[in-house]
N, C-alpha and C positions, 0 to 999 in steps of 0.2 A: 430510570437509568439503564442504558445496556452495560452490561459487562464485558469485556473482552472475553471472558471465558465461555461466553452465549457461544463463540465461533466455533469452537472447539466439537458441541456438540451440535447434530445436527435438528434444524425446525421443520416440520412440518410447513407451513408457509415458505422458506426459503427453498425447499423441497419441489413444493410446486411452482413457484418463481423459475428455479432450475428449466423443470419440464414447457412452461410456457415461454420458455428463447426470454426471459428474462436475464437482468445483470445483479439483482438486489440480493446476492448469496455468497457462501463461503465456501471454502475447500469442502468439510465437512458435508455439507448440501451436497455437494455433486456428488463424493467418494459413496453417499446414501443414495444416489439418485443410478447413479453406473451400481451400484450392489442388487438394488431394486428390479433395474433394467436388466441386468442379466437373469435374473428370475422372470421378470417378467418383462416379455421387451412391448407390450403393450399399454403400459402406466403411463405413458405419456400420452400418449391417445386419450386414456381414462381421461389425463388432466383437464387438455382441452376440448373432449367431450363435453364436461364439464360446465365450463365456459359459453362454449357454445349456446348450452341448455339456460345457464343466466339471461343471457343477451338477448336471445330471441324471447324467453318467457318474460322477459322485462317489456318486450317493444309491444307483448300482448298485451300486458296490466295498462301501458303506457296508453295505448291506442282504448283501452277499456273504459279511460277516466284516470286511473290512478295517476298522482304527481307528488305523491309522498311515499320514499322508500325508506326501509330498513336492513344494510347486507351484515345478517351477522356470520361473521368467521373471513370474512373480505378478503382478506388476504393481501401480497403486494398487488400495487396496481400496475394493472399491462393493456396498454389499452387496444380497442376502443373501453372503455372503463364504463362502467355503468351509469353512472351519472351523465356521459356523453350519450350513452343510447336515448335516456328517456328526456334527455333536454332538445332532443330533437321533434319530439313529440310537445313537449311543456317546457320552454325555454326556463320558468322560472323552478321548476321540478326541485325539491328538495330530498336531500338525498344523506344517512345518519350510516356512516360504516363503521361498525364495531371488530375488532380483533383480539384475542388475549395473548398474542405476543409484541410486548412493546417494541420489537424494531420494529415491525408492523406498522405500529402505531404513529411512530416518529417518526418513519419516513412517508407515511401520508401525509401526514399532517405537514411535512414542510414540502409538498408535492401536488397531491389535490385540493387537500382543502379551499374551501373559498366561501364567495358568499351562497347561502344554502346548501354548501356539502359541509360535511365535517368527520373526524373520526375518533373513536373515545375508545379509551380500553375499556374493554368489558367478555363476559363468557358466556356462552349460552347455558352452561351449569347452573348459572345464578343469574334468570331472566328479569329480576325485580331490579336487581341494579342498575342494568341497561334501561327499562322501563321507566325507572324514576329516575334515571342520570339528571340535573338540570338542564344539560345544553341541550339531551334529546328531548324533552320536554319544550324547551323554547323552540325546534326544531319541526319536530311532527307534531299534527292535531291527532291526539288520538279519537278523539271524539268523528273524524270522519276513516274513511277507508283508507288504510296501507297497504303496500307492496311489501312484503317479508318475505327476505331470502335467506334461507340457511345450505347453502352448497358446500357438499362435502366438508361437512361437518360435522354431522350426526354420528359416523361411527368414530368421531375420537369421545365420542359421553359412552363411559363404557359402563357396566351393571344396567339394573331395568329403570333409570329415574325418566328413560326419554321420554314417555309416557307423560309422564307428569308434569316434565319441565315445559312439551310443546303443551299441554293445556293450562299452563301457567299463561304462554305466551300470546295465546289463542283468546283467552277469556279478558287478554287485557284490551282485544282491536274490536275494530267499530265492524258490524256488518256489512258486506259486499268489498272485506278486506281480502289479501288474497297470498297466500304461502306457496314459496316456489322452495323443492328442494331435492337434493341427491343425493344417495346413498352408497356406498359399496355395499354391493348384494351377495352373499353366498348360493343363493339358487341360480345365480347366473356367470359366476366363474365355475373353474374347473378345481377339484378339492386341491390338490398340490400347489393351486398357487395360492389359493387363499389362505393352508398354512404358511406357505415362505413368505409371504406377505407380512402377515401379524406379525412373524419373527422379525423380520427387517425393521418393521414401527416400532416394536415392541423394544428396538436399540434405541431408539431416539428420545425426544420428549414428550413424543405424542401418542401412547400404543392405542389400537383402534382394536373395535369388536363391527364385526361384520355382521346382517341382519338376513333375514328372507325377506323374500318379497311380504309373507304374508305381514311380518312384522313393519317391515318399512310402510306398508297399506295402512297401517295403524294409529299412524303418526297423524293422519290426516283424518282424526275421526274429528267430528264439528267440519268441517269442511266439504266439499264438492265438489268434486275430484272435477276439473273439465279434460276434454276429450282430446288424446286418446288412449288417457288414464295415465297408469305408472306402466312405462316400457322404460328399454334403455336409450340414455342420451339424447343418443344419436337419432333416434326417433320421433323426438318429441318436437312434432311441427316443423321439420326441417326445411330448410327456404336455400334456393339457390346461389346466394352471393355470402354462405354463411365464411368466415374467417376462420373459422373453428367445426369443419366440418365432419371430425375425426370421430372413426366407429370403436366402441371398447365395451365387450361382453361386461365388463364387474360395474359399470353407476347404473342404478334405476335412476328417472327422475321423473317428476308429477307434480301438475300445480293444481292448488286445491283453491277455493271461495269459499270465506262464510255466507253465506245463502241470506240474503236481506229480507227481516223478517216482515 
């Protein structure tokens, strides 16, 4: 159930909805997104950085073999949507988007959903529950390789559990699976905004902890880093007709494989 009172305060999700020329947001959202922007008139860039970094690391998996995804932290959807990327490559491509804010939720669900997408609440805090969901279950074969996306995500799991949670997540997928993901980096903003940053999250529902690169590197231990490792965004295999072409010093992003044994 959403409450009317959700509007009042602002979401993360509705936040970046705001920044991608999205409609799925409230007063709140933008009065967060204009407080943001004037600290940093860059966050929007970050956002669809971002995006970008999905899209294209998806059409890699896609073109790889993979036809079975996982996007946890999804977000609203703005398309082209991900499930559109890789149905171009595997028309029947099945595709599982997790979110842990119920508008999120319910407005995919009466949106994208279809036959082989779907979208379940769930958190990357607690990856067993997503894991064992039943629909995700009837959904992906874990027994062969997936596609797992955690974009701008990571720095809302704040204390040290990321560590643990991604080899929760890690030890549950099948060999030659593959993890795409992005991070806000503090070795690659400038110290000033990465404090007014945390302050501004740190009003919402979402406060976020920022990583190094060396820590963000870490995430992807069991994995294989492919080339041209962890840079930012904007770097990662950039293709000319990208939608989401935008440069922003704070995402790392890096897609990893487990290495088939």
């Amino acid at each position: 159930m959403t409450h009317h009172s959700d509007a009042s305060q602002a979401s993360a999700a509705r936040m970046y909805d705001v920044m991608l020329g999205g409609e799925e947001n409230f007063a709140a959202d933008r009065e967060a997104v204009k407080m943001l922007v004037a600290h940093f008139p860059t966050v929007p860039d970050a956002c669809r950085a971002n995006r970008g970094f999905l899209l294209r690391s998806a059409r890699v998996m896609a073109d790889a073999g993979i036809d079975q995804f996982l996007d946890i932290g999804c977000g609203l959807p703005t398309p082209p949507n991900l499930h559109q990327v890789v149905r171009r490559v595997h028309p029947d491509a099945r595709v599982v988007y997790v979110d842990n804010d119920q508008t999120v939720v319910t407005h995919n669900q009466s949106t994208v959903d279809h036959s082989g997408v779907l979208t379940i609440h769930g958190d990357l805090r607690r990856p067993q529950e997503i894991l064992d969901h039943p629909r995700v279950r009837a959904t992906l074969d874990f027994t062969r390789p997936v596609g797992v996306f955690t974009v701008a995500v990571w720095h809302f799991v704040t204390g040290d559990t990321a560590h643990d949670l991604m080899a929760r997540l890690r030890d549950a997928l099948a060999p030659g699976s593959y993890l795409g993901l992005t991070h806000a980096c503090s070795d690659t903003m400038p110290e000033d905004e990465a404090t007014a940053g945390l302050a501004v999250y740190g009003q919402t529902r979402n406060p976020v902890q920022l990583r190094t690169m060396r820590e963000v590197g870490e995430l992807f231990e069991g994995f294989e880093l492919l080339e041209p490792g962890l840079v930012l965004a904007a770097d990662w295999r950039p293709v000319d007709d990208d939608p989401f072409p935008e440069r922003a010093f704070e995402v790392v992003a890096g897609l990893g494989r487990i290495p088939s044994r």
